[in-house]
KOLKE-338187 format. One record per atom (N, C-alpha, C): y, z, x. Coordinates in steps of 0.2 Angstrom, whole numbers, padded with zeros to 4 digits, always signed. Atoms other than C-alpha are relative to their C-alpha. Layout:
residues N
YZX
...
//
This chain:
residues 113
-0001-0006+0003
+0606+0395+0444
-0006+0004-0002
+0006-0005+0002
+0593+0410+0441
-0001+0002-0008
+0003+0000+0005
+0586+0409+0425
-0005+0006-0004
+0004-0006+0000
+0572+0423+0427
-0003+0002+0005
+0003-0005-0006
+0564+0436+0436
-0007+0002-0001
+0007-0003+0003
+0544+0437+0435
-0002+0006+0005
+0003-0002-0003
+0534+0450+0441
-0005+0003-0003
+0007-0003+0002
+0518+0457+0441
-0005+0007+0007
+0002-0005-0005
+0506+0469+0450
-0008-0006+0003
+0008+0002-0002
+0490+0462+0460
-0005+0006-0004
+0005-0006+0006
+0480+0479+0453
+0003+0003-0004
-0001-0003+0005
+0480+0483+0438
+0000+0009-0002
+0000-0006-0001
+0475+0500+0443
+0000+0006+0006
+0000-0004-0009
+0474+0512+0460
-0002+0007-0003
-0001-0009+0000
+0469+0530+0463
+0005+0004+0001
-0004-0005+0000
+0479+0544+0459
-0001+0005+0006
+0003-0004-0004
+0476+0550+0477
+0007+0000+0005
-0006+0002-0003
+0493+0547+0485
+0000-0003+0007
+0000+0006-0005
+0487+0534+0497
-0002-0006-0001
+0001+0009+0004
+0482+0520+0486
+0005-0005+0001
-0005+0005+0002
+0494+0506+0486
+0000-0005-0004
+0001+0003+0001
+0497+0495+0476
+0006-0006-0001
-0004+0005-0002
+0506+0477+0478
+0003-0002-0006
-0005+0002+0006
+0521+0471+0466
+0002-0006+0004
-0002+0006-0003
+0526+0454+0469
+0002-0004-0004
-0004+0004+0007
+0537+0443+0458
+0003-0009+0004
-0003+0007-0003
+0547+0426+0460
+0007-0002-0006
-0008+0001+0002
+0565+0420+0455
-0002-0006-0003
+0002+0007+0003
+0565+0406+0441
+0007-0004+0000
-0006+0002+0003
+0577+0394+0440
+0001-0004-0009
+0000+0001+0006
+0584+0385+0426
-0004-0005-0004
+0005+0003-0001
+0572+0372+0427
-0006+0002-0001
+0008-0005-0001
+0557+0385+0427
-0004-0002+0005
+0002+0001-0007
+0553+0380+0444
+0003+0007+0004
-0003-0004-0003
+0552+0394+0457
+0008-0001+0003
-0008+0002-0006
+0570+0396+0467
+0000+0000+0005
+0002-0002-0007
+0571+0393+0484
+0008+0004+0003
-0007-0006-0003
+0588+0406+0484
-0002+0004+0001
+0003-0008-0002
+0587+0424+0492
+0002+0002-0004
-0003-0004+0004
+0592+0439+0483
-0004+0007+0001
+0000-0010-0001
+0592+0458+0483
-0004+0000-0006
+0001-0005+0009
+0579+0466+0470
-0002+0006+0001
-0001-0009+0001
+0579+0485+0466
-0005+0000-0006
+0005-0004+0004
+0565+0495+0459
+0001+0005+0001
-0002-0010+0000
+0565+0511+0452
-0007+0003-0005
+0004-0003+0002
+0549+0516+0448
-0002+0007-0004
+0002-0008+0003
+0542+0531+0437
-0004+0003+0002
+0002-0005-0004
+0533+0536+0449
-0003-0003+0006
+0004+0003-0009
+0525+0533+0467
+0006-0001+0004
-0008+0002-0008
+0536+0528+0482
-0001-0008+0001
+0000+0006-0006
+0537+0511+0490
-0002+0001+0006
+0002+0003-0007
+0531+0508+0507
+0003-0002+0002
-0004+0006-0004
+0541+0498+0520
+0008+0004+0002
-0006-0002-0001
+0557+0496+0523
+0004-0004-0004
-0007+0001+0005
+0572+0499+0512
+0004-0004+0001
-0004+0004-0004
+0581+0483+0513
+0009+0003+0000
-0009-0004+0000
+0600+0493+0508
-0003+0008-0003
+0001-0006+0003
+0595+0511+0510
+0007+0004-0004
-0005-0003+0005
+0612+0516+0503
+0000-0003-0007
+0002-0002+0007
+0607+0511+0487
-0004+0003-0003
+0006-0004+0003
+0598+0519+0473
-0005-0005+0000
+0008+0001+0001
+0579+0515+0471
-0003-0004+0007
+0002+0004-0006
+0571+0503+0484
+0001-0007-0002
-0003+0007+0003
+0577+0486+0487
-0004-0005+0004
+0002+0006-0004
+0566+0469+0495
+0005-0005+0000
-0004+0007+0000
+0573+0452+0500
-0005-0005-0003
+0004+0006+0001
+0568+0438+0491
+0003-0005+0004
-0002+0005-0003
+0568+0425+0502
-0005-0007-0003
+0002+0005+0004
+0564+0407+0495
-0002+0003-0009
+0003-0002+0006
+0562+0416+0477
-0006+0002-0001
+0006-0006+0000
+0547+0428+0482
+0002+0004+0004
+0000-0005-0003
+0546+0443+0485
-0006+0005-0002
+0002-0004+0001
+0536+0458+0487
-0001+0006+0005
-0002-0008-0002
+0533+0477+0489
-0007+0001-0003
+0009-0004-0001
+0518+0491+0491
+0004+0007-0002
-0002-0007+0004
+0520+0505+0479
-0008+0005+0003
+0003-0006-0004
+0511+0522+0485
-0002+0004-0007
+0001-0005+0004
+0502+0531+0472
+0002+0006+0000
-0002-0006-0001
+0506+0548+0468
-0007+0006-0001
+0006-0004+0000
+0493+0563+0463
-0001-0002-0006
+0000+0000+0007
+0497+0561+0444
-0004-0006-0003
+0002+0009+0005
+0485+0547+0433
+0008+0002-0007
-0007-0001+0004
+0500+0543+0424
-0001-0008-0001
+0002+0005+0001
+0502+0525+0417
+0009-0002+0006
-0008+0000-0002
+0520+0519+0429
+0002-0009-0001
-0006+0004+0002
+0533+0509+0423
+0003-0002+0006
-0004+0004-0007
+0541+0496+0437
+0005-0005-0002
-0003+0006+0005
+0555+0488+0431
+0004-0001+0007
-0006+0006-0007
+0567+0475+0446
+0005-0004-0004
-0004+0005+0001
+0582+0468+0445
+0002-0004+0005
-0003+0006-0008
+0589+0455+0455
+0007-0004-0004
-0005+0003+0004
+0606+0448+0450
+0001+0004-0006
-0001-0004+0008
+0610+0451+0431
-0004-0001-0003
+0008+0001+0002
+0590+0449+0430
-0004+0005-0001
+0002-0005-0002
+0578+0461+0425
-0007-0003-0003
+0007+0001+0001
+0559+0462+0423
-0003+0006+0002
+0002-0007-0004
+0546+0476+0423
-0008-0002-0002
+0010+0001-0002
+0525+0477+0426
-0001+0008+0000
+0002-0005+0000
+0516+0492+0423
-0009-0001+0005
+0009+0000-0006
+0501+0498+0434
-0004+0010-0004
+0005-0008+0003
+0488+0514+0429
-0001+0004+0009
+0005-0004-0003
+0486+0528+0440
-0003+0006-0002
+0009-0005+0005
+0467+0535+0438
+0000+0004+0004
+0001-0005-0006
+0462+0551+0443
-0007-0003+0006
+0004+0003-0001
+0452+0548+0455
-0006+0004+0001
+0004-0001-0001
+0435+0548+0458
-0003+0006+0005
+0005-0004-0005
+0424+0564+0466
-0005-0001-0003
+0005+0001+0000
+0407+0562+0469
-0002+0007-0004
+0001-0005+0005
+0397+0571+0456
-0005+0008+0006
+0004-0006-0002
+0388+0590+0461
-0007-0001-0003
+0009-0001+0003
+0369+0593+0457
-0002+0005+0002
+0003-0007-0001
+0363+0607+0454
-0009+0000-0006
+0007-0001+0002
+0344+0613+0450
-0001+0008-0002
//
């Protein structure tokens, strides 16, 4: 039985350039606190950015991966906006959420004389 839902981001941060990506990746716990080696549907609904890939049930709302053996993961798409985004997944009657930063980004400075 599925106990917990972890997730987290590989970067903590990306560019607010609307090409950055950045990777969410979690794991199904059982009761035991050992990974699950069960599949399952998990839905994200992000505060901002798109996901990447492909939607595993496009007639649902937000975007959905397969966990297969109790991981998964997804590549979220920055937007323009530095904004801090809220990522919360459910999977089952599970929920978990991981925040990421998008920075403005960086242009090269001007110099003038």
């Amino acid at each position: 039985m599925l106990q917990e839902l972890k997730l987290e981001t590989v970067e903590s941060r990306i560019p607010a350039d609307g090409r950055s990506t950045a990777t969410v990746r979690g794991q199904l716990i059982d009761a035991n606190n050992n990974r699950s080696n069960r599949d399952a549907v998990v839905t994200f609904i992000p505060t901002a950015g798109e996901f990447v890939g492909t939607d595993f049930k496009l007639d649902q709302p937000g975007f959905q991966v397969e966990a297969k053996a109790g991981q998964f993961t997804a590549n979220l798409r920055s937007d323009l906006k530095a904004q801090t985004v809220t990522i919360p997944a459910v999977a089952n009657d599970l929920e978990a959420f991981t925040q990421l930063q998008f920075e403005t980004a960086l242009r090269s400075s001007l110099v003038t004389g």
